[in-house]
N, C-alpha and C positions, 0 to 999 in steps of 0.2 A: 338219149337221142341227140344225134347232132343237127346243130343250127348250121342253115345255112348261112354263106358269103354274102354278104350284103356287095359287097364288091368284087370281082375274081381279083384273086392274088393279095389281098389286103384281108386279113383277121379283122371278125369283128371285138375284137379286143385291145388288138393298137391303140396304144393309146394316142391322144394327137393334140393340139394345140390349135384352136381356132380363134383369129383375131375379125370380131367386124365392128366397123366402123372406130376401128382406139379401142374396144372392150374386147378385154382374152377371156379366154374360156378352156380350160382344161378337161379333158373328156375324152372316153372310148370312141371307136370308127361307128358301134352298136350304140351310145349314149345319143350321137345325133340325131337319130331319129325321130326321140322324144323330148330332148332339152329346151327347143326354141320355142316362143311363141307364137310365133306370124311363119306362115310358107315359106314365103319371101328369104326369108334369114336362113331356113331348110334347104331350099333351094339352090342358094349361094354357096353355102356349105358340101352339097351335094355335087355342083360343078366342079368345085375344087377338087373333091375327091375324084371323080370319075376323070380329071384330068390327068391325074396322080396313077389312078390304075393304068390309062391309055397308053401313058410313060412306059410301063412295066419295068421300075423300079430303078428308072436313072433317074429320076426326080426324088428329092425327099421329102416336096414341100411344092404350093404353089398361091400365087396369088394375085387377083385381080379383081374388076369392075364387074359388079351384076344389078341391072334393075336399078344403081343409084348406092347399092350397098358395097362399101370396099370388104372385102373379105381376104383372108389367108390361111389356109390351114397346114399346117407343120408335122410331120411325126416327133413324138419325143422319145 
């Protein structure tokens, strides 16, 4: 059975590179959902990506301010 898109146009499989606050993190588009601790870090991560799809596919990567949290997330 297939899983759905967590994102249109983004595989939940990409893999991706998420930096917050100075601390990277290597992990699937599907890993974010469960890896963090606190919302907050979810959340940040979550904007990033939905900024990433909005692009539809001239961005590789994006990064900015959320809540206090610097975030970045990359495809690798």
């Amino acid at each position: 059975m297939r899983t759905k898109q967590l994102y249109v146009g983004i595989n939940n499989s990409q893999k991706i590179r998420v930096i917050l606050n100075g601390v990277g993190i290597y992990t699937t588009v599907a890993g974010t959902q469960s890896i963090f601790a606190t919302a907050l870090h979810r959340i940040a991560v979550e904007a990033g990506l939905l900024e990433i799809q909005k692009q539809k596919g001239a961005i590789n990567g994006y990064a900015s301010r959320w809540c206090g949290i610097d975030f970045q997330v990359d495809f690798v």
